[in-house]
PDB file with one MODEL, atoms N, CA, C and O in Angstrom:
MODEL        1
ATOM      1  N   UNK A   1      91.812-156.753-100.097  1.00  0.00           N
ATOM      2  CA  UNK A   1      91.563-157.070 -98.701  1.00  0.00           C
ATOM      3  C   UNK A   1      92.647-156.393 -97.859  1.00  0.00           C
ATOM      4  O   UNK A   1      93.796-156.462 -98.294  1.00  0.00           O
ATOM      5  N   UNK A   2      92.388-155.641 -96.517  1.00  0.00           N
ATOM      6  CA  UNK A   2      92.825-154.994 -96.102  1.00  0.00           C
ATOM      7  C   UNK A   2      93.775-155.390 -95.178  1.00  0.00           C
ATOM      8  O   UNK A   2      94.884-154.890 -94.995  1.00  0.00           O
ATOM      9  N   UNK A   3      93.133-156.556 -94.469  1.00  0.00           N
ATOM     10  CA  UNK A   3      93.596-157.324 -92.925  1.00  0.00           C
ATOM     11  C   UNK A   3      93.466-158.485 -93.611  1.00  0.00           C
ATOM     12  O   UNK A   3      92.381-158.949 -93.259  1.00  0.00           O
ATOM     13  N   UNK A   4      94.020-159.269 -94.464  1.00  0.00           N
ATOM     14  CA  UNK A   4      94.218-161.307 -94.760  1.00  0.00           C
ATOM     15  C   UNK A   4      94.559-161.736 -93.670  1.00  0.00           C
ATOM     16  O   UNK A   4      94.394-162.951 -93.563  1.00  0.00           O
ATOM     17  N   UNK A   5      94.959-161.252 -92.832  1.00  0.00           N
ATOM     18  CA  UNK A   5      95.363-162.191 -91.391  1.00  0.00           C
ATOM     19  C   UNK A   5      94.632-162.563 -90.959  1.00  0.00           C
ATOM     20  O   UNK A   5      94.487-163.741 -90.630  1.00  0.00           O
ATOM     21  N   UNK A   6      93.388-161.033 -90.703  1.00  0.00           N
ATOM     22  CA  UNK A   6      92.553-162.043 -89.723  1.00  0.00           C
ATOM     23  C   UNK A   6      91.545-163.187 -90.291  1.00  0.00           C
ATOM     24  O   UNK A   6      90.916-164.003 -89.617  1.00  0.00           O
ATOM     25  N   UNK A   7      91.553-163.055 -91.537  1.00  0.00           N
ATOM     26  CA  UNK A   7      90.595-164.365 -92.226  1.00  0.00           C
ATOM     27  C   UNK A   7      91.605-165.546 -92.136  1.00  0.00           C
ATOM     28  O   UNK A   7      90.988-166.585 -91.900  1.00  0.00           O
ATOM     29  N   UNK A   8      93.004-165.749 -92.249  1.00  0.00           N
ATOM     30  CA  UNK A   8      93.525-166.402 -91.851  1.00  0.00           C
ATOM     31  C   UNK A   8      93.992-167.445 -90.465  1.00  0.00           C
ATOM     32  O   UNK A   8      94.364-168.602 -90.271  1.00  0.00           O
ATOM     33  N   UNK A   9      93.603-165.792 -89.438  1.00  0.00           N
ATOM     34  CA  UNK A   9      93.566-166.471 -87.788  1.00  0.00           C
ATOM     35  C   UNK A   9      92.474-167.386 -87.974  1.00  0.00           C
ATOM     36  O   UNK A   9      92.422-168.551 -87.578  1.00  0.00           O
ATOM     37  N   UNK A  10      91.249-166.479 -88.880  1.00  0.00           N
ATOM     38  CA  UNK A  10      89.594-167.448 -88.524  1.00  0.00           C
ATOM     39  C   UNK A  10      89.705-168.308 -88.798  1.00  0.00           C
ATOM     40  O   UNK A  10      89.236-169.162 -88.045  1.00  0.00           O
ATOM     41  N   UNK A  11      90.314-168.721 -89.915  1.00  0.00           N
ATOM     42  CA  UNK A  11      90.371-170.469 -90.484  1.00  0.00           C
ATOM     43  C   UNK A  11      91.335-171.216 -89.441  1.00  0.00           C
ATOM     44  O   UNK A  11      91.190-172.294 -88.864  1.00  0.00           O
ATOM     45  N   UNK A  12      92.174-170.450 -89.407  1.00  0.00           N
ATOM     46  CA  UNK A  12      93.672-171.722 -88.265  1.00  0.00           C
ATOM     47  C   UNK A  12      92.242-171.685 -87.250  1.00  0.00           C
ATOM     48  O   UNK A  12      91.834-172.806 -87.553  1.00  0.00           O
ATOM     49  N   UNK A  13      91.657-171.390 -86.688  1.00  0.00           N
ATOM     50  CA  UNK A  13      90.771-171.123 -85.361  1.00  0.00           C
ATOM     51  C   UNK A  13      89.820-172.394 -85.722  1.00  0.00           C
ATOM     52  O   UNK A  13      89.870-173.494 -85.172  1.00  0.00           O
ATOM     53  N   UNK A  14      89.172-172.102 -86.497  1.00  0.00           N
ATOM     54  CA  UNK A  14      87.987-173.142 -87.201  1.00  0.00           C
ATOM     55  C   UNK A  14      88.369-174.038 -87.658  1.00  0.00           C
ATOM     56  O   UNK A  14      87.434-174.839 -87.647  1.00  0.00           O
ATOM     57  N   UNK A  15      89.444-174.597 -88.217  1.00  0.00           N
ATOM     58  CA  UNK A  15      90.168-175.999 -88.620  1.00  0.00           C
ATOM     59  C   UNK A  15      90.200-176.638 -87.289  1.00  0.00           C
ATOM     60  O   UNK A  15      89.490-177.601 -87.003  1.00  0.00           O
ATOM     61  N   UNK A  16      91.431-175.821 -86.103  1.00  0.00           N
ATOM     62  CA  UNK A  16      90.751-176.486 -85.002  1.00  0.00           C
ATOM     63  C   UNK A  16      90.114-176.907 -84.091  1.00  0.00           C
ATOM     64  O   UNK A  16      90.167-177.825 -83.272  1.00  0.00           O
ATOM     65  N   UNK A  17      89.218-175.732 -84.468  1.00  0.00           N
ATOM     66  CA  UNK A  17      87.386-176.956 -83.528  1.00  0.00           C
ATOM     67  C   UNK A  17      87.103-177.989 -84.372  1.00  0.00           C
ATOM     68  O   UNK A  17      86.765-179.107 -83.981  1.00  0.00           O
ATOM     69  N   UNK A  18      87.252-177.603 -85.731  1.00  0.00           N
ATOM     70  CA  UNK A  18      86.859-178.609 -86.634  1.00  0.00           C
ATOM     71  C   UNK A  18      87.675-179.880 -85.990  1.00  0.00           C
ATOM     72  O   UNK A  18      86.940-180.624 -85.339  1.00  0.00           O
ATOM     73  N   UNK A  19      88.912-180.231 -86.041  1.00  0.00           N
ATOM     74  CA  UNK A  19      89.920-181.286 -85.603  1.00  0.00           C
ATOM     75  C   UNK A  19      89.222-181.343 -84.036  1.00  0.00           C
ATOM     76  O   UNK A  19      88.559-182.359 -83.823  1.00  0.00           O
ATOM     77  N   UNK A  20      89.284-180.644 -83.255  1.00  0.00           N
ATOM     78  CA  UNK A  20      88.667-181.498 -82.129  1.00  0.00           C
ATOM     79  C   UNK A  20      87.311-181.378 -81.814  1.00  0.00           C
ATOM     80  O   UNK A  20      86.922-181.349 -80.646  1.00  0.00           O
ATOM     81  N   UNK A  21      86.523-181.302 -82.836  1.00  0.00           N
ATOM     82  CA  UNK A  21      85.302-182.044 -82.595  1.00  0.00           C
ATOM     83  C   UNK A  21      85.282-183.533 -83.334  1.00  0.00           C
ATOM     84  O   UNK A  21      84.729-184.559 -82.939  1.00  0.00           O
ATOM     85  N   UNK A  22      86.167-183.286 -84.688  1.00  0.00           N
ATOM     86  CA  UNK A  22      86.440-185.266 -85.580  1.00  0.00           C
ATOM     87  C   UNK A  22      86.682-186.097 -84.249  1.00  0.00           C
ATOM     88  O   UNK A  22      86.118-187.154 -83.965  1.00  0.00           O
ATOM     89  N   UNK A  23      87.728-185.351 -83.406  1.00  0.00           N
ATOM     90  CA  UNK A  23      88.632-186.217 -82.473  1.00  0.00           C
ATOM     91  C   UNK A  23      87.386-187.006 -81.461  1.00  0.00           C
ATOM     92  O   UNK A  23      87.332-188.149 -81.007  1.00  0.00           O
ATOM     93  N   UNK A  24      86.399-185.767 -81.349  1.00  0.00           N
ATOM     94  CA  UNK A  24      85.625-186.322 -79.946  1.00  0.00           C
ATOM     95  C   UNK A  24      85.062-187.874 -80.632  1.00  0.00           C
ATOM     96  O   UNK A  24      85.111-188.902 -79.957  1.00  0.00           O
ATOM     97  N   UNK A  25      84.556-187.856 -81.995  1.00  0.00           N
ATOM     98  CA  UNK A  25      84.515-188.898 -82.271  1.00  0.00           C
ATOM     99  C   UNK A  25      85.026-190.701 -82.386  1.00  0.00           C
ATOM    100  O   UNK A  25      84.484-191.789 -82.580  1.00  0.00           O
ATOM    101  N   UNK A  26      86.438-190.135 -82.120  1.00  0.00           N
ATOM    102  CA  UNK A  26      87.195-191.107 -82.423  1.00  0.00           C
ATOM    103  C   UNK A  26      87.327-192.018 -81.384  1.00  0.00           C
ATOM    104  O   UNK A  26      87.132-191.456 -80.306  1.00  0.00           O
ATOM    105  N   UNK A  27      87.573-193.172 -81.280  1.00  0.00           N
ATOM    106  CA  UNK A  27      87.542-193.965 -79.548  1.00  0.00           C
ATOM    107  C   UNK A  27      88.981-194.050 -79.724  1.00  0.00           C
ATOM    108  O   UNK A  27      89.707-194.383 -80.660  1.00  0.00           O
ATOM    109  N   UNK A  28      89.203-193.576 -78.324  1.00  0.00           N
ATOM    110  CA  UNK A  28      90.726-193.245 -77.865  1.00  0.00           C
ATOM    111  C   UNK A  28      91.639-192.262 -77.847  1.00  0.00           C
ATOM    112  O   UNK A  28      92.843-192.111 -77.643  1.00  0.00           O
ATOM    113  N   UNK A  29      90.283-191.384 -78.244  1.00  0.00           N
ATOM    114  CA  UNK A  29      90.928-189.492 -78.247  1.00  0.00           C
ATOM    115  C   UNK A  29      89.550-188.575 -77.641  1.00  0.00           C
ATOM    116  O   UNK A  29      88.421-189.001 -77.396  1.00  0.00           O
ATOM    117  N   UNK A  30      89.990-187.429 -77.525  1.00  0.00           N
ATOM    118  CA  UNK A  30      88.885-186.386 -76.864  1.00  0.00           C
ATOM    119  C   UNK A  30      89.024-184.797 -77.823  1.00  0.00           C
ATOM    120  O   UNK A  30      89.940-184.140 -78.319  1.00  0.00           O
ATOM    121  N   UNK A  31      88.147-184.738 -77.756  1.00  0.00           N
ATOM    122  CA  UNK A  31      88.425-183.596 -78.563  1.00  0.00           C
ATOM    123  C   UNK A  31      87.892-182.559 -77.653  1.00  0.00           C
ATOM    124  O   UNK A  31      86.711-182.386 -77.353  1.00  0.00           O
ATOM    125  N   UNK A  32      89.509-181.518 -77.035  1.00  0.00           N
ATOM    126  CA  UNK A  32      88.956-180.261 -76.235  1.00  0.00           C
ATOM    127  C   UNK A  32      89.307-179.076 -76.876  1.00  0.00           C
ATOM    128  O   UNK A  32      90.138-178.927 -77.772  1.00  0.00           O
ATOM    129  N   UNK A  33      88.444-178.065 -76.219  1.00  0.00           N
ATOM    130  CA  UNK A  33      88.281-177.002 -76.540  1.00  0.00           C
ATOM    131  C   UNK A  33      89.609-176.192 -76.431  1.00  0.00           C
ATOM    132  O   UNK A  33      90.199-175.566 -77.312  1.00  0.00           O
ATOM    133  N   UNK A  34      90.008-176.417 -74.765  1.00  0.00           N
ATOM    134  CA  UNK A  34      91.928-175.642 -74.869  1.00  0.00           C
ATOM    135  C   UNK A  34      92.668-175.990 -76.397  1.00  0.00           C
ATOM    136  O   UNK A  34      93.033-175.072 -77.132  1.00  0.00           O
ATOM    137  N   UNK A  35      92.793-177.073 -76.675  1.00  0.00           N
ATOM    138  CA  UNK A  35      93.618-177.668 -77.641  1.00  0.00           C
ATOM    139  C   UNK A  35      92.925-176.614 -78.480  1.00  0.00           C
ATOM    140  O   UNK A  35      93.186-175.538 -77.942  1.00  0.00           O
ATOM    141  N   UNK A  36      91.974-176.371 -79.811  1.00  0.00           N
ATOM    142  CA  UNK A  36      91.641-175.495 -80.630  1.00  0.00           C
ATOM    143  C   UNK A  36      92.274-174.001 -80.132  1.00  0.00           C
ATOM    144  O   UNK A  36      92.855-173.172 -80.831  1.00  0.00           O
ATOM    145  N   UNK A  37      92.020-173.954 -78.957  1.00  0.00           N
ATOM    146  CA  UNK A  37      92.563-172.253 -78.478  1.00  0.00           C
ATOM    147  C   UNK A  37      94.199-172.440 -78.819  1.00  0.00           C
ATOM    148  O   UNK A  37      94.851-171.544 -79.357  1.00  0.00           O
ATOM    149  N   UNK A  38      94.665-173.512 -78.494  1.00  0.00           N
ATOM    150  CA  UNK A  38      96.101-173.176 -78.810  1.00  0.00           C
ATOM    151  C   UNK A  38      96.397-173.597 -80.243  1.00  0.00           C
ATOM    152  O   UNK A  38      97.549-173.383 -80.620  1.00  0.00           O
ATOM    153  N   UNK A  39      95.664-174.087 -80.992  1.00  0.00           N
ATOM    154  CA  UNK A  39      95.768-173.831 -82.710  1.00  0.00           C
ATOM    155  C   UNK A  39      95.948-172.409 -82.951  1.00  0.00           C
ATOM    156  O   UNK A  39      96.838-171.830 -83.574  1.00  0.00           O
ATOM    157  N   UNK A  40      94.632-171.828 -82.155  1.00  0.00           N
ATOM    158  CA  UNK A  40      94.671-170.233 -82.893  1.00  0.00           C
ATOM    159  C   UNK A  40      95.915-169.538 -82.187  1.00  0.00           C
ATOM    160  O   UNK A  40      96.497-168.706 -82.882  1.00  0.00           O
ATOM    161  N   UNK A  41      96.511-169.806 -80.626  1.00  0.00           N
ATOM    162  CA  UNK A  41      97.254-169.133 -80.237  1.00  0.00           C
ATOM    163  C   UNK A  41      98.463-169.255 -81.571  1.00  0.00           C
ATOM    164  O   UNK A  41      98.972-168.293 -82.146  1.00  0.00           O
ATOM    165  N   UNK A  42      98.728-170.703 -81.845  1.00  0.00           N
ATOM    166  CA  UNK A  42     100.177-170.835 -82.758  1.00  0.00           C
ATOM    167  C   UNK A  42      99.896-169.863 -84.220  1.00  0.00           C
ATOM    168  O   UNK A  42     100.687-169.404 -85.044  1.00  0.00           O
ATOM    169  N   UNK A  43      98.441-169.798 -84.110  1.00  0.00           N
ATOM    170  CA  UNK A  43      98.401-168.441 -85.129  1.00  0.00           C
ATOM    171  C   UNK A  43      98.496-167.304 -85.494  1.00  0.00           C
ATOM    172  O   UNK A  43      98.533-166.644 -86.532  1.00  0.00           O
ATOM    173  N   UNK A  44      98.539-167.157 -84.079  1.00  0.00           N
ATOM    174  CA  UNK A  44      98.879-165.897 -83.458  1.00  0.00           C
ATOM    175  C   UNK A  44     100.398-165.742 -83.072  1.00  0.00           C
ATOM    176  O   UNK A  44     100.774-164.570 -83.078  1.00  0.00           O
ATOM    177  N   UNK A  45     100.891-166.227 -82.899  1.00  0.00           N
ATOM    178  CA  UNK A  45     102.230-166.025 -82.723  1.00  0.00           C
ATOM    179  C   UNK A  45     103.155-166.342 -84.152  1.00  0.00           C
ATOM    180  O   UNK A  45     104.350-166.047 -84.167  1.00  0.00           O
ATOM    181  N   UNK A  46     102.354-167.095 -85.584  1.00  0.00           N
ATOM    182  CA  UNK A  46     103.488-167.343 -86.877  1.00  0.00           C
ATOM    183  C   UNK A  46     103.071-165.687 -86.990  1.00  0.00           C
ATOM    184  O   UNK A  46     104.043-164.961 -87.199  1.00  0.00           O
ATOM    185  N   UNK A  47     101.872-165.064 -86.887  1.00  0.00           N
ATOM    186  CA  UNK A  47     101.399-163.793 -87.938  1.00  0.00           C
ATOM    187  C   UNK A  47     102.810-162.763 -86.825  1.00  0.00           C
ATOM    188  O   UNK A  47     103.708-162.146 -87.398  1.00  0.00           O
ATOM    189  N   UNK A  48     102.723-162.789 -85.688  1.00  0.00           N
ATOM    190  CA  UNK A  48     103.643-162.184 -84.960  1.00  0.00           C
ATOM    191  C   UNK A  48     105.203-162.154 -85.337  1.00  0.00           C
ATOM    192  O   UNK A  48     106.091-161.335 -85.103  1.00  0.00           O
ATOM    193  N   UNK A  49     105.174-163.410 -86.032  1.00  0.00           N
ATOM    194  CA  UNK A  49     106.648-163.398 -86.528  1.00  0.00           C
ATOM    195  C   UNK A  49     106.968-162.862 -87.794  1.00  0.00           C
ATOM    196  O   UNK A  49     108.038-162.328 -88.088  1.00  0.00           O
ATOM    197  N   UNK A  50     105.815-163.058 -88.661  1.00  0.00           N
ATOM    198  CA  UNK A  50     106.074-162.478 -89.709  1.00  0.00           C
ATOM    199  C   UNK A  50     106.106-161.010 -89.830  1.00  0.00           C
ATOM    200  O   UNK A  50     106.943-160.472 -90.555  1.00  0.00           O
ATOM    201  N   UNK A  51     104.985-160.136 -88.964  1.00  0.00           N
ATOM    202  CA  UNK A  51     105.411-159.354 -88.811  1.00  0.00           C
ATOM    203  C   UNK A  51     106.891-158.507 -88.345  1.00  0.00           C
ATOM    204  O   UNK A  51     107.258-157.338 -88.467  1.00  0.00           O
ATOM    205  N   UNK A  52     107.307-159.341 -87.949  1.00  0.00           N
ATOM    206  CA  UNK A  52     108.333-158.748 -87.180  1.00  0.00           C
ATOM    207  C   UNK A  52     109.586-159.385 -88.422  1.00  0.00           C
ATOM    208  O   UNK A  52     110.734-158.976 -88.592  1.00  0.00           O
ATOM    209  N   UNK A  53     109.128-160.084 -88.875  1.00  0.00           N
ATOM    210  CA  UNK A  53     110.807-160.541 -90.059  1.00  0.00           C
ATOM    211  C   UNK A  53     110.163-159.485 -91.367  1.00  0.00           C
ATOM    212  O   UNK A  53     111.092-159.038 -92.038  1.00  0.00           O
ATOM    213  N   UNK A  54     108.551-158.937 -91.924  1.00  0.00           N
ATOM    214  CA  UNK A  54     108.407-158.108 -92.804  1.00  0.00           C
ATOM    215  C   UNK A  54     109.309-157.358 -93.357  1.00  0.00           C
ATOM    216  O   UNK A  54     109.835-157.462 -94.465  1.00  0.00           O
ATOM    217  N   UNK A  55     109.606-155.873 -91.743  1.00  0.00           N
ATOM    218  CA  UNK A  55     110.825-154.601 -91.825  1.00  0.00           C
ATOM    219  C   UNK A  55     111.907-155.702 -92.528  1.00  0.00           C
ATOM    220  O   UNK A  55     111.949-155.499 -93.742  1.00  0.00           O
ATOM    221  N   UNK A  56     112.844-156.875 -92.079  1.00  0.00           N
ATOM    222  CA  UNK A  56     113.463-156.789 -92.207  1.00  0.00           C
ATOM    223  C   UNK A  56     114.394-157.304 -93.792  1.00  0.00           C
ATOM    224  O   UNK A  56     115.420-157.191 -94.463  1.00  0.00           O
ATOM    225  N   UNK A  57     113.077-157.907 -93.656  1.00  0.00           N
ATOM    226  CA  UNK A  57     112.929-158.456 -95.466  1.00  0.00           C
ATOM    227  C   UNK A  57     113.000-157.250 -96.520  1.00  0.00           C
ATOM    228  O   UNK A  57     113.357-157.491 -97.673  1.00  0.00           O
ATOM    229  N   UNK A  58     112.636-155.871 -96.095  1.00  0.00           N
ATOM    230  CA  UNK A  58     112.708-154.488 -96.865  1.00  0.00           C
ATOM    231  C   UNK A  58     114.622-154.342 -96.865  1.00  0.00           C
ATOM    232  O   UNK A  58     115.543-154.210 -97.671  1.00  0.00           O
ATOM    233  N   UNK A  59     114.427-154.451 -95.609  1.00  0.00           N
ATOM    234  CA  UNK A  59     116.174-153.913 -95.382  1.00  0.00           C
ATOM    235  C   UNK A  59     117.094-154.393 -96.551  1.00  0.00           C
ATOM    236  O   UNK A  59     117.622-153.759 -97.465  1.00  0.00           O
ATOM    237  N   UNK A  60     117.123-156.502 -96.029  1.00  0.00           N
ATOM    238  CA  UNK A  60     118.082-157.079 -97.116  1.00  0.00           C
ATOM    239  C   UNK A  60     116.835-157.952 -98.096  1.00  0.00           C
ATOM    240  O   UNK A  60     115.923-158.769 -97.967  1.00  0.00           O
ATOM    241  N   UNK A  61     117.679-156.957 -99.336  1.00  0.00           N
ATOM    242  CA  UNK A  61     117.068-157.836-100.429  1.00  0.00           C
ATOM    243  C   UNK A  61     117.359-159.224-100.808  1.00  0.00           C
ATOM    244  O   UNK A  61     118.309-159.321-101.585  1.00  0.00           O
ATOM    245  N   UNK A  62     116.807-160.299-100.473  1.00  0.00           N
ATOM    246  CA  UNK A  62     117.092-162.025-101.061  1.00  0.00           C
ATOM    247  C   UNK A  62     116.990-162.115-102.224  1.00  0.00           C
ATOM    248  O   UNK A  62     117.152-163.204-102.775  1.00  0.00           O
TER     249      UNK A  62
ENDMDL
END
């Protein structure tokens, strides 16, 4: 597989509609749509980090 990330964004993405559609169910919660967008945003920003610590993980060997 060429790109694992982005099957990875898809699931962080789809876990949370999944979580806020359970929620709409629940009495005393709502389940919205922003909230899922910012699941995928926080997915978007770990893959951003990792990219960016990758180079440096080449540099020093742990």
């Amino acid at each position: 597989m060429k790109k694992p990330y982005l099957l990875a964004l898809f699931f962080t993405f789809a876990y949370g509609l999944s979580d806020e559609l359970h929620q709409s169910f629940v009495t005393g919660r709502e389940g919205k749509l922003f909230d899922a967008c910012v699941d995928g945003l926080g997915g978007l920003i770990a893959w951003g980090i990792i990219e960016k610590i990758r180079p440096l993980k080449k540099l020093v060997r742990l």
